[in-house]
C-alpha positions in Angstrom: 13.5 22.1 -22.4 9.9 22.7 -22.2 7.0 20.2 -21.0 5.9 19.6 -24.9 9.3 19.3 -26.0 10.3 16.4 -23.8 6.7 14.8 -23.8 7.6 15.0 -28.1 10.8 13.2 -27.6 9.2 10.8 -25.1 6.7 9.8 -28.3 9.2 9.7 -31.0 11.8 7.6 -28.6 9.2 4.6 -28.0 7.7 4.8 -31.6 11.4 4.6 -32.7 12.3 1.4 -30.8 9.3 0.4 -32.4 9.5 1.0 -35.9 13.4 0.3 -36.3 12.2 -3.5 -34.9 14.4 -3.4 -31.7 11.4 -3.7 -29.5 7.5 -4.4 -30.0 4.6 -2.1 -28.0 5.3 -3.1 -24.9 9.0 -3.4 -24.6 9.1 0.7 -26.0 7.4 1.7 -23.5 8.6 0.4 -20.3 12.3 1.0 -21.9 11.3 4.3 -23.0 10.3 5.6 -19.7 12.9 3.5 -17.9 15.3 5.6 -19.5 13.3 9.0 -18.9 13.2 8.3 -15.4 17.3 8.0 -15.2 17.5 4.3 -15.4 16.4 3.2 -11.6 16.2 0.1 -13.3 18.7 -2.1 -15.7 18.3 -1.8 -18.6 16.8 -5.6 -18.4 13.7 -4.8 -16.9 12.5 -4.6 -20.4 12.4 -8.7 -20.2 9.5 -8.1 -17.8 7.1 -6.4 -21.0 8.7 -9.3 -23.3 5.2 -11.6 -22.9 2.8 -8.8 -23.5 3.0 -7.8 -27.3 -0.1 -8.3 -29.4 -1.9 -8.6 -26.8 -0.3 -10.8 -24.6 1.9 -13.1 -26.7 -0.1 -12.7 -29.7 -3.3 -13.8 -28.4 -5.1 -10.4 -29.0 -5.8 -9.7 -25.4 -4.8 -6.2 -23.6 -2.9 -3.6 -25.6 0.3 -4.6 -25.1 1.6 -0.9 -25.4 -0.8 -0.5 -22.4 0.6 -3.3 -20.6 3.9 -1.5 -21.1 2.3 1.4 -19.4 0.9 -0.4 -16.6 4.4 -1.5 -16.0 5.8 2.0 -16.7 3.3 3.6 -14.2 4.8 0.5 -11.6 8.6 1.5 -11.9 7.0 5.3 -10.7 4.0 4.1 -7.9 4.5 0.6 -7.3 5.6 -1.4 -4.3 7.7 -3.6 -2.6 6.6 -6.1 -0.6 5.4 -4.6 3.0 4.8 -1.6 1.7 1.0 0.1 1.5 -0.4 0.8 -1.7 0.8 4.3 -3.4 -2.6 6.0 -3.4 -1.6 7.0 -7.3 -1.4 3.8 -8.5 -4.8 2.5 -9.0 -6.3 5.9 -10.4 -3.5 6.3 -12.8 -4.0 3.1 -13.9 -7.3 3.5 -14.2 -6.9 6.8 -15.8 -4.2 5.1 -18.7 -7.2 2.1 -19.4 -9.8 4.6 -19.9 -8.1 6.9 -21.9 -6.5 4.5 -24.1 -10.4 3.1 -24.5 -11.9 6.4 -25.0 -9.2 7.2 -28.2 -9.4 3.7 -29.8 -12.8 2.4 -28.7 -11.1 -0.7 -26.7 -7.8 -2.2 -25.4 -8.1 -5.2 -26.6 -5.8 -5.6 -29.3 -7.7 -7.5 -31.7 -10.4 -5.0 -31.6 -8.3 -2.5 -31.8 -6.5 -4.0 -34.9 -9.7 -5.7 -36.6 -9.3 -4.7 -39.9 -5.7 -6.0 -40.3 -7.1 -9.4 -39.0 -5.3 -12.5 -40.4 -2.4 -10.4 -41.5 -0.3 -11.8 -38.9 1.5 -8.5 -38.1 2.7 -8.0 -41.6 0.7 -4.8 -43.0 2.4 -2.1 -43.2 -0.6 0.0 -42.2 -1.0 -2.3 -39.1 2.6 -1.5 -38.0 2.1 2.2 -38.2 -1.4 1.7 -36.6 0.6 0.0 -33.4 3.4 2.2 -33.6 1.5 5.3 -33.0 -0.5 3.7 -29.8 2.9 3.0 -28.5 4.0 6.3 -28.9 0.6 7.9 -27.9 1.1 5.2 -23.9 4.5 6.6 -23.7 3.4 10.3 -24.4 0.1 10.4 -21.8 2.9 8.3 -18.8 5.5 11.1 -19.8 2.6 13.8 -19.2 1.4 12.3 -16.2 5.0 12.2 -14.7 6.0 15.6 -15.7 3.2 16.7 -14.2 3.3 15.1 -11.0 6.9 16.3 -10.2 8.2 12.6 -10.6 10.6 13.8 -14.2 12.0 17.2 -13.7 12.2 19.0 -16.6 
């Protein structure tokens, strides 16, 4: 399987969860690349991205798909306690934030979602809108991992 080719199914795994209503933004991702990482986790570390859709429990804070990806990026750099600091963490980070604001012009979800505002989530247009950022997160961490030798392909 080439790079694009798993980085594809990557996408279409975390829009899927998604759009079939099994998990909002935040909950595809961090399942998503759970599962592309071999599972170190249980399959209920999902419950950990549970508060963060719509931006943070509907209050229309950070991107929740981005707050999946923060978490995503922590299953792969993070720590435990007493240990230092991966030195990838914070760039990567970083890196998500500003590309994430660069393609949609924020990553606050009510910006990024204005002109659904008042919809309450129920648009159509809106859920399509969201799906593809969640997709788009789950794509740029895939990239990132394949890239740094963390996913073997």
């Amino acid at each position: 399987m080439t790079k694009e080719q798993l980085v594809e199914e990557v996408k279409k795994e975390a829009e899927g969860y998604f759009e079939r209503g099994e998990f909002f933004c935040s909950e595809a991702v961090a399942q998503t690349i759970n599962n592309l990482l071999g599972k170190p986790y249980d399959d209920k570390i999902v419950k950990m991205a549970s508060g963060f859709p719509i931006g943070m429990g509907k209050s229309g804070c950070l991107c929740g798909a981005v707050s999946g990806g923060q978490m995503a990026l922590g299953m792969v750099y993070g720590r435990v306690h007493g240990e230092p600091m991966n030195e990838k963490m914070f760039p990567l980070a970083a890196e998500l934030h500003d590309y994430i604001k660069e393609e949609y012009g924020s990553t606050c979800c009510r910006v990024m979602t204005r002109q659904w505002a008042g919809d309450n989530f129920q648009s159509p247009e809106r859920k399509k809108h969201c799906i593809a950022i969640t997709g788009k997160v789950a794509e740029w961490i895939a990239e990132k991992l394949i890239e740094d030798g963390q996913v073997e392909l």
